[in-house]
C-alpha positions in Angstrom: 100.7 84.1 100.2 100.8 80.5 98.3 103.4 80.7 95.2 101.0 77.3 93.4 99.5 78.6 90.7 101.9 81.5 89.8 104.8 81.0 87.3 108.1 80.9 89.0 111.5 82.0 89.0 114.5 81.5 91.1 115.9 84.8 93.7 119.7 84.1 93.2 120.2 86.1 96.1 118.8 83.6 98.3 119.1 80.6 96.1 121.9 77.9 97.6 122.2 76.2 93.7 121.3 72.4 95.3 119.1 71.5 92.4 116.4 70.0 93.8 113.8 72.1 92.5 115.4 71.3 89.1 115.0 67.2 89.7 111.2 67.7 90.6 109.7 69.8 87.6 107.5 68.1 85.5 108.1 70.2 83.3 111.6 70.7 83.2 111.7 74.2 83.4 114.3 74.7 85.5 117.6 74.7 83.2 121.4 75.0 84.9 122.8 78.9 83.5 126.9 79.5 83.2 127.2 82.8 86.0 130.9 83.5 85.7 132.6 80.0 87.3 129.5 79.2 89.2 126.1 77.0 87.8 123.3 78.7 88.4 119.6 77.8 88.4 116.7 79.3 86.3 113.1 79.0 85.6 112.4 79.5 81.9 109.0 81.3 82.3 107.4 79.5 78.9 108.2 75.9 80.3 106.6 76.7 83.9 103.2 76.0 84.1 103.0 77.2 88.2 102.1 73.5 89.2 104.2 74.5 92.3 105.6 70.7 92.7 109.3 72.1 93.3 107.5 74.5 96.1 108.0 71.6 99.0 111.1 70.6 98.1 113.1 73.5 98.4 115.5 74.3 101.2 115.8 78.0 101.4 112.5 79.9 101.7 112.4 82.9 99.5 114.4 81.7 97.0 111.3 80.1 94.4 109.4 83.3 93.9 106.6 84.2 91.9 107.9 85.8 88.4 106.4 89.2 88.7 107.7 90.0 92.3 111.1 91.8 92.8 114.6 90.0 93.9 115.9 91.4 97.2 
């Protein structure tokens, strides 16, 4: 299943927090979201267009998702 095309979000269950897919959006959708102490990473669903340029760069597969599926 390919994730281009599809808005995105971020599965903070897998998600490690490095950032990267945050420096790569065009679009800066991704936006940094106070979790208790931690920084956490989010997609804001009307900035993401679902170019899927973050797609290659991050680490951890399964943690860019597309927005409709479920989080583990």
């Amino acid at each position: 299943m390919t994730l281009a095309g599809n808005k995105l979000k971020i599965d903070t269950a897998v998600c490690i927090r490095c950032g990267l897919c945050r420096e790569v959006c065009p679009e800066d959708a991704v936006h940094p979201k106070l979790h208790d102490i931690h920084h956490w990473f989010e997609v804001v669903p009307d900035e993401c267009t679902g170019c899927g340029e973050c797609l290659p760069y991050c680490v951890v597969p399964g943690a860019l998702v597309a927005a409709g599926a479920a989080s583990a």
